[in-house]
Each structure stands twice: as structure tokens, then as C-alpha cells.
N, C-alpha and C positions, 0 to 999 in steps of 0.2 A: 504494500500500500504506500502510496506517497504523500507529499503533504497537505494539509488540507489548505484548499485557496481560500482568501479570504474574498466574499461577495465585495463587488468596488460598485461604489455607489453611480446609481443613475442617475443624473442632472435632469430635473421634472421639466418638462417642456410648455406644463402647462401653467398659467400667474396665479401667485398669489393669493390666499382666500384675504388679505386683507385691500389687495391692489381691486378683486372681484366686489369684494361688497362696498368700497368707495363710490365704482361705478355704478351700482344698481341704487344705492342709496340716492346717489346725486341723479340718475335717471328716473328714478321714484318722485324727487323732489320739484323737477322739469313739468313731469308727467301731472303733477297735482296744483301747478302752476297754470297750466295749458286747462284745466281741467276749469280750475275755477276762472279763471279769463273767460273761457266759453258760455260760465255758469252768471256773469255779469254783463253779459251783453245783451244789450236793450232787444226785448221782443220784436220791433219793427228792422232791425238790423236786418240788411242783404235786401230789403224790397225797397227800396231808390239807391241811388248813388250817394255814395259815401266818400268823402278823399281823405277823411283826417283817420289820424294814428287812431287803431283799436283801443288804445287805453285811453286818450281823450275821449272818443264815442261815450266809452265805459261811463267816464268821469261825469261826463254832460247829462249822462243818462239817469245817474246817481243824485246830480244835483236837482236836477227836475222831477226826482220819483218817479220815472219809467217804469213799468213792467219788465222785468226780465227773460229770457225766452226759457219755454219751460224744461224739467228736469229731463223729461224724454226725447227732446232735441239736444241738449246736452248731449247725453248718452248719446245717441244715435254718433253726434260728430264726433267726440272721442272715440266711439268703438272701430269709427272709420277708418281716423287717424292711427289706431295703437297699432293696426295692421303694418303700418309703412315701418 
């Protein structure tokens, strides 16, 4: 019998569990950003033309007590979007 070798370590090729869950945390946090932006935009949003920034719309919308568009349009455009 000869000697025994000793197993020589594999170099993982796959990152980090700390490098993985920075990402999903911070894409988690993107994703609930996007989520609630959608969930403040004024109910008449997309039926005329619009040219100002999405967050002023928001803003204008907020200051005048707009109606909101509702949760299931939410949903709907989020579910669209998480696909991409």
C-alpha cells in the first residue's frame, strides 16, 4: 500500500453566500421601490399625455388627493414586469 494522498482543495466557482444575498436583498429592495411607485400613481395616469417625471405626476397627484390606481392594476404591472 502507498501513501495516502491528501484530498487538495477545490477552488468553489460558485460566489459567495454573502456576495448572493447583498444582491437579492438590494434587488428585493429595487423591486419594493418599483412596487410602490406603481402603487402611487394617480388613477387617470396613461389616458392623456403626460411629459413630467413619474415622481412629480406622483407628487401633484398626492397634493390634490387623487385617487390612486387600484391594487389589481398594481399587481397586474408588477407581475409583468418581474418576468423581465
Amino acid at each position: 500500500m502507498g501513501a495516502e494522498e491528501k484530498p487538495v482543495p477545490v477552488k468553489s466557482s460558485s460566489p459567495r453566500l454573502s456576495v448572493m444575498a447583498e444582491k437579492f436583498i438590494y434587488a428585493d429592495t429595487v423591486a419594493g421601490e418599483f412596487f410602490d411607485l406603481l402603487a402611487s400613481l394617480p388613477a387617470t395616469h396613461g389616458k392623456g399625455k403626460t411629459v413630467l417625471p413619474l415622481r412629480m405626476v406622483i407628487a401633484q397627484a398626492k397634493e390634490q388627493g387623487l385617487e390612486t390606481v387600484s391594487g389589481k392594476t398594481v399587481k397586474n404591472h408588477f407581475s409583468r414586469m418581474s418576468s423581465l
